[in-house]
C-alpha positions in Angstrom: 0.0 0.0 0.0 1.0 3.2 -1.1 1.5 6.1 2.0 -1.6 8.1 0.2 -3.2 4.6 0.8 -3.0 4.1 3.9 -3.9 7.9 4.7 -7.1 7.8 2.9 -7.7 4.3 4.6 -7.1 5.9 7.9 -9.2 8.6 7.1 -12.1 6.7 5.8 -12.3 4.8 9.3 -11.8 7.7 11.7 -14.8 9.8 9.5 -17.1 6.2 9.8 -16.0 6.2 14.1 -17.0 9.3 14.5 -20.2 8.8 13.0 -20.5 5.9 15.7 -20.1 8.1 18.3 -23.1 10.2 17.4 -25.4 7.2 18.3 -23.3 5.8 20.8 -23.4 9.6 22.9 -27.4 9.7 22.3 -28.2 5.9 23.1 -25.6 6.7 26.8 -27.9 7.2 29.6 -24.8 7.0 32.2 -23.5 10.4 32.1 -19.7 9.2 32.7 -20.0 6.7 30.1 -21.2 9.5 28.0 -18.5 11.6 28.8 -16.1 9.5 27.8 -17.3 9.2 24.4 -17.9 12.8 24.0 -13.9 12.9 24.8 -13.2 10.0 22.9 -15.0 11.6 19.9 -13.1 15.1 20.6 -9.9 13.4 20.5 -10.7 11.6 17.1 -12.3 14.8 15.5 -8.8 16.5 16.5 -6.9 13.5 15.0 -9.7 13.6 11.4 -8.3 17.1 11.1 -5.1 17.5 11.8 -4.2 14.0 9.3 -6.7 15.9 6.7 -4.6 18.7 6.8 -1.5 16.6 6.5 -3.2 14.8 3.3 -4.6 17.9 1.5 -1.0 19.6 1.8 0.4 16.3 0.2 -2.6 16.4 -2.5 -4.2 13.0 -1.2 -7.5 14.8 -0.6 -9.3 17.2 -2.5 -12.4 19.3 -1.3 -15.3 20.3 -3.3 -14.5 24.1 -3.8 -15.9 26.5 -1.0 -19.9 27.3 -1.4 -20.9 30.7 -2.5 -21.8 33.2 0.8 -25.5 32.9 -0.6 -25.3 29.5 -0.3 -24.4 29.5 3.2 -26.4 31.7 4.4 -29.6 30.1 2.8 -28.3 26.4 4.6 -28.3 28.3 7.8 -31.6 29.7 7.5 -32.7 26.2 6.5 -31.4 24.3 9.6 -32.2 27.3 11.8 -35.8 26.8 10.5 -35.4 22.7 10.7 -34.4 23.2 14.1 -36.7 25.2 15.7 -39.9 23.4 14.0 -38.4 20.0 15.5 -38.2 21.4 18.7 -41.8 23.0 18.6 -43.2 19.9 17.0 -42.7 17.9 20.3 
């Protein structure tokens, strides 16, 4: 395996973790158990980054170009609106 391999490999299962962690943090009721998830997902969020940055210097990763400040704006009025009827729904 090529170095830009095993980065992307890396990267792939960190990103699929932390998506883990989201369920496991909301299915917790034990609030130290809980805690520790939240840290261990910190810690791996930290880790996501810091080898993203590592790969997109090398040009391993690519991102999408940035979205336009209209677009933006109109996915935060969108959540903010998502967010506030799910609250009032219940």
């Amino acid at each position: 395996m090529s170095e830009k391999d095993i980065v992307l490999d890396v990267l792939g299962g960190v990103k699929s973790s932390l998506s883990h962690y989201a369920t496991f943090i909301s299915e917790t009721a034990n609030p130290q158990l809980r805690q520790t998830f939240q840290q261990m997902r910190d810690g791996d969020e930290k880790f996501q980054y810091d080898l993203y940055k590592i790969a997109a210097q090398k040009g391993y990763y690519v991102c999408s170009p940035n979205a336009a400040q209209e677009d933006l704006s109109q996915m935060r009025a969108t959540l903010s609106a998502g967010a506030t009827g799910g609250m009032n729904a219940h």
